[in-house]
C-alpha positions as CSV (number, residue, x, y, z in Angstrom):
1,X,30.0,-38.2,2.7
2,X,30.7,-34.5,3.3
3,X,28.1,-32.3,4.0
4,X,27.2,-29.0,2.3
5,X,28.8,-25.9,3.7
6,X,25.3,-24.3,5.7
7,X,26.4,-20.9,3.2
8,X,25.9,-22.7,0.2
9,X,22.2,-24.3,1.6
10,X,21.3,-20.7,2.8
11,X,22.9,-19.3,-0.7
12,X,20.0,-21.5,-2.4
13,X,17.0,-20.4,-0.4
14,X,17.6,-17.4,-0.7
15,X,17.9,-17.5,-4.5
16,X,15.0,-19.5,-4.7
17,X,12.6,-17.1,-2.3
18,X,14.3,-14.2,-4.8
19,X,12.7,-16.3,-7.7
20,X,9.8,-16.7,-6.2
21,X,9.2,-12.8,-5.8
22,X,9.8,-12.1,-9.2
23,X,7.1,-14.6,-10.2
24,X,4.7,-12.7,-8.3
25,X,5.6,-9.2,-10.0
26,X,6.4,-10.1,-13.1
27,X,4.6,-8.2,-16.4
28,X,2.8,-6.3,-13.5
29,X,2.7,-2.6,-13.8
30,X,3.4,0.0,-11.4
31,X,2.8,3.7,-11.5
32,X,5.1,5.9,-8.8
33,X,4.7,9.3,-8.9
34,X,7.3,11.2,-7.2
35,X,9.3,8.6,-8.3
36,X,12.0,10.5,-9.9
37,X,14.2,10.7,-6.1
38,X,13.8,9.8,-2.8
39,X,11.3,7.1,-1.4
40,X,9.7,7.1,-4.9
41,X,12.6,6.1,-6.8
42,X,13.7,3.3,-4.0
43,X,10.6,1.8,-4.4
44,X,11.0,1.8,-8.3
45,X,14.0,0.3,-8.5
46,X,12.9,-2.5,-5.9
47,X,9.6,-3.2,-8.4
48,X,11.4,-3.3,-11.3
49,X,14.2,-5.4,-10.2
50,X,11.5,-8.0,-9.1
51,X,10.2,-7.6,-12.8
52,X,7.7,-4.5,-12.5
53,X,7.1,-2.5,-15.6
54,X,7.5,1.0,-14.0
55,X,6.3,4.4,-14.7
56,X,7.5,7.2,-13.0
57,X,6.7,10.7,-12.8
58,X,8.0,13.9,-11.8
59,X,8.3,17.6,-12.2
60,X,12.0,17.8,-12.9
61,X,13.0,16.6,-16.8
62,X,16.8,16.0,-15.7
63,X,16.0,14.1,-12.5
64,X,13.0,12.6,-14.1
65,X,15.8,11.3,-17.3
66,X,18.5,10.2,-14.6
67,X,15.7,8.1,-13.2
68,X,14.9,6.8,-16.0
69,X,18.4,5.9,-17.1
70,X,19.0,3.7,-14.0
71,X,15.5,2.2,-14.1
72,X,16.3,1.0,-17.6
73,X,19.8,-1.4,-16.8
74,X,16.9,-4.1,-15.5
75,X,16.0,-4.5,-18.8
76,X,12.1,-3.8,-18.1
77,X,10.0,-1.4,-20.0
78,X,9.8,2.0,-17.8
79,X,7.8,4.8,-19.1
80,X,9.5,8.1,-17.6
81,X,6.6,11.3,-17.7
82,X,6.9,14.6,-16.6
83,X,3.9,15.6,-14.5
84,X,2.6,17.8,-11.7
85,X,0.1,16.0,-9.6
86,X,-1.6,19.5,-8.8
87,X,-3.6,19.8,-12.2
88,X,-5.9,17.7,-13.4
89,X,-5.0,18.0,-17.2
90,X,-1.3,16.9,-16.6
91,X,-2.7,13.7,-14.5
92,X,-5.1,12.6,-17.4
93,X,-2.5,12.7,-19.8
94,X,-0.5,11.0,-17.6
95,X,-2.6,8.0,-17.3
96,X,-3.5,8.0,-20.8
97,X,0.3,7.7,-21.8
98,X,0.4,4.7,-18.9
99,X,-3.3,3.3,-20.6
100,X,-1.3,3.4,-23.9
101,X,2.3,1.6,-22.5
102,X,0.6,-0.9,-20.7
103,X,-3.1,-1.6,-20.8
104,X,-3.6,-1.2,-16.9
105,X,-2.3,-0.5,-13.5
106,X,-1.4,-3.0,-10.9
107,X,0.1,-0.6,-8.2
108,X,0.0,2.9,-7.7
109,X,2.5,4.6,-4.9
110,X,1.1,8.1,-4.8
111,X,4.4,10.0,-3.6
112,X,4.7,13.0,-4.7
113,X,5.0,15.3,-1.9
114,X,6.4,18.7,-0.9
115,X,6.8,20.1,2.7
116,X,7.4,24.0,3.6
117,X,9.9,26.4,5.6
118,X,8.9,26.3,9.1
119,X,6.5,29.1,9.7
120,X,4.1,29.6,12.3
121,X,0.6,30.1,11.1
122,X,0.4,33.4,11.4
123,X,3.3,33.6,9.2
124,X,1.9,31.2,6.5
125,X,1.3,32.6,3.6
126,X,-2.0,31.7,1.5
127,X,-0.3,30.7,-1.8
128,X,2.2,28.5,0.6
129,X,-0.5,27.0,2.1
130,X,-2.2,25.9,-1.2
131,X,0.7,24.3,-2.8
132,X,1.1,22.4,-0.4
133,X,-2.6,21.3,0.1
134,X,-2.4,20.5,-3.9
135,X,0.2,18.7,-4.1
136,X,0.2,16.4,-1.1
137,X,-4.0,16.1,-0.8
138,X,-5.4,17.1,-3.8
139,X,-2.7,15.6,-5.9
140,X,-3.3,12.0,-4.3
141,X,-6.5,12.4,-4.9
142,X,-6.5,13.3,-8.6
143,X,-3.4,10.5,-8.9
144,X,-6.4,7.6,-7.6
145,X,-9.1,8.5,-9.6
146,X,-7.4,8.3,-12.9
147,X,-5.6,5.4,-11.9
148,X,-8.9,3.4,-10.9
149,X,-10.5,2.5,-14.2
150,X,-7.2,0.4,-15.1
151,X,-6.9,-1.5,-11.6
152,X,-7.9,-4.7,-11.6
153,X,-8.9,-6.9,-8.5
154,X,-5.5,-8.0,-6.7
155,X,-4.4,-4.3,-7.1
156,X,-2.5,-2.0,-5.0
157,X,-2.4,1.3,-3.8
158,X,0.0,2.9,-1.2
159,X,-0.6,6.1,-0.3
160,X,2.9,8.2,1.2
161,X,1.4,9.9,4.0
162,X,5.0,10.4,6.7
163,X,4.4,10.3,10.4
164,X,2.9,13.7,10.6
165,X,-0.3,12.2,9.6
166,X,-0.7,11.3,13.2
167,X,1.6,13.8,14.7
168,X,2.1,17.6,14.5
169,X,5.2,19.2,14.3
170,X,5.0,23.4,14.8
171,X,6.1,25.7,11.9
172,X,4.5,22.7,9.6
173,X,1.1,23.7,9.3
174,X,0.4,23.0,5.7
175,X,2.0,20.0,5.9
176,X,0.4,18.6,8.9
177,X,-2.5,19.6,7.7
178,X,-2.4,17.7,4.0
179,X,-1.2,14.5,5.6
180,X,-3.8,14.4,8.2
181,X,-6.3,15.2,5.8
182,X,-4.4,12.3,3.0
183,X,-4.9,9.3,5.9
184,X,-8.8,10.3,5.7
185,X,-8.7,10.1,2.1
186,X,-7.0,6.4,2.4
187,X,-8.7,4.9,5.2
188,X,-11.9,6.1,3.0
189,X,-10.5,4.6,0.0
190,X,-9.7,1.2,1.3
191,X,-13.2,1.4,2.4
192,X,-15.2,1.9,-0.8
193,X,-12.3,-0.9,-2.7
194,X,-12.9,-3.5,-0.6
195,X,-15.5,-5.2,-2.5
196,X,-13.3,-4.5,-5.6
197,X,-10.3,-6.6,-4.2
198,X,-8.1,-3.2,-4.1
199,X,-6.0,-2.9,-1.3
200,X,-5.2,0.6,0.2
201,X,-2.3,0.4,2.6
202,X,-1.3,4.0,4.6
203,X,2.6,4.3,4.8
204,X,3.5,6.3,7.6
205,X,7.4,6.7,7.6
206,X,9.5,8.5,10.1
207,X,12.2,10.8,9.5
208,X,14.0,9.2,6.3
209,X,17.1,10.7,4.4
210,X,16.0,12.4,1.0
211,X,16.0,15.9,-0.6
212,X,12.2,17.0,1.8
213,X,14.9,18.3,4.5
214,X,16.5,20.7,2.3
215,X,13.0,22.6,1.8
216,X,13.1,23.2,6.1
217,X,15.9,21.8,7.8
218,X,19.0,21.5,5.9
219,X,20.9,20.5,8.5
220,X,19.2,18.0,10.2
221,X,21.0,14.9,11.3
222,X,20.7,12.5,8.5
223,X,22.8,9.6,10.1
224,X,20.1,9.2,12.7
225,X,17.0,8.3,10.0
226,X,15.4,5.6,7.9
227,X,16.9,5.2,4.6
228,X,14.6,5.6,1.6
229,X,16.0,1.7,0.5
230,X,14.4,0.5,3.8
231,X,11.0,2.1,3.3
232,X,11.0,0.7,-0.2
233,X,11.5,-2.8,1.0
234,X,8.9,-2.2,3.5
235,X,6.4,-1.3,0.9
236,X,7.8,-4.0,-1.3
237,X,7.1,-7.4,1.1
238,X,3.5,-5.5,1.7
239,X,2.2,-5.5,-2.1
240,X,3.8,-9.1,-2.3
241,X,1.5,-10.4,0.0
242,X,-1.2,-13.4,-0.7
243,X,-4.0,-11.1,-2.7
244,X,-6.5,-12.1,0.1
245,X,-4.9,-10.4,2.9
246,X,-3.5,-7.0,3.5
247,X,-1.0,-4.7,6.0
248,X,-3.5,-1.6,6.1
249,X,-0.9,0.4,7.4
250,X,3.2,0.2,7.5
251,X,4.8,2.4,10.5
252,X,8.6,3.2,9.9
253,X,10.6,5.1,12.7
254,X,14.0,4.9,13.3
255,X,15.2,2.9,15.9
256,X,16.8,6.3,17.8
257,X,13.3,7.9,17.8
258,X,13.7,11.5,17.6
259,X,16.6,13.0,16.2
């Protein structure tokens, strides 16, 4: 008797794991902010395919539509929002349209991030400085806390921190300096949702190919970095696994290092 092709075998595994990926994501609900480009929108599509209902938000309408538009061929519910993490009134309602939609949160990426021209410090100015701060600290921060009373144990939060985190890079200041401060916000978070059965997991990706290089280096060589598809699956396999263990931290570079 012939044997099955080893293709067709490895065909059925994989269809099979694929099954068994959507059974853990399915009728869960994810919130992305940020999530109308870039890493945020990878990491939408990703959810949804594996049967996420999906919110999104953004400070562009058309980006925030086009999003939207593409979200919507899986056939799950997506809730599309305009939204600047920086105030406080835009977040609540927000999360009141999500409590509405849904009922509760299962995952929350905080993502929405902007970076800055390279300037030294000296040559930073004060309302720069600021918007930065508010959107990349203080907007993670106002993201969690309204997202909290609708998390349930078995939750997940991933925080967007990049690289510079842990590293400085000159002429990038206000950025350095939110992301720093952003991994001492979520290594404190994680701490106080322990007992809750909330995990917090710290992605720290290196230099990956979306619109953030326009705002300081246009011309930087995008061939050499991380594609925003390969952070989303890396995000992806963490909130998938067992509820009773974690990755507290995911660590991206490209395999070139520096560019």
């Amino acid at each position: 008797m012939a044997k099955k092709p080893p293709q067709r075998r490895t065909a059925v595994r994989r269809s099979v794991s694929a099954a068994g990926r959507a059974a853990q994501l399915t009728g869960k609900v994810a919130v992305i902010t940020g999530g109308s480009r870039g890493i945020g929108l990878a990491i939408a599509k990703q959810l949804s395919e594996l049967g996420c209902q999906v919110a999104i938000s953004g400070r562009d309408p058309a980006a925030l539509k086009s999003a939207a538009e593409a979200l919507s061929a899986s056939d799950r519910m997506v809730l599309a929002r305009a939204a600047d993490v920086r105030q406080p009134r835009s977040i609540d309602a927000l999360f009141s349209a999500v409590a509405r939609t849904f009922g509760h949160v299962d995952v929350l990426i905080n993502n929405a991030g902007i970076s800055h021209q390279i300037a030294e410090i000296q040559k930073l100015s004060v309302d720069v400085w600021l918007d930065v701060i508010q959107t990349n600290l203080t907007g993670m921060f106002l993201c969690t806390q309204a997202a909290l009373p609708f998390m349930r144990s078995g939750g997940t939060i991933v925080n967007n921190l990049s690289i510079a985190a842990k590293q400085v890079f000159a002429g990038q200041a206000g950025y350095c300096a939110a992301k720093h401060g952003a991994l001492g916000f979520t290594n404190t978070l994680r701490e106080e949702l322990r007992e809750r059965g909330i995990r917090v997991i710290a992605l720290l990706p290196g230099a990956t190919n979306t619109e953030i290089w326009n705002q300081f280096w246009p011309q930087a060589p995008r061939r050499n970095m991380l594609s925003a598809e390969t952070v989303a699956t890396a995000v992806v396999n963490a909130i998938l696994l067992p509820a009773n263990s974690t990755v507290e931290e995911i660590t991206l570079m490209p395999t070139k290092g520096k560019l």
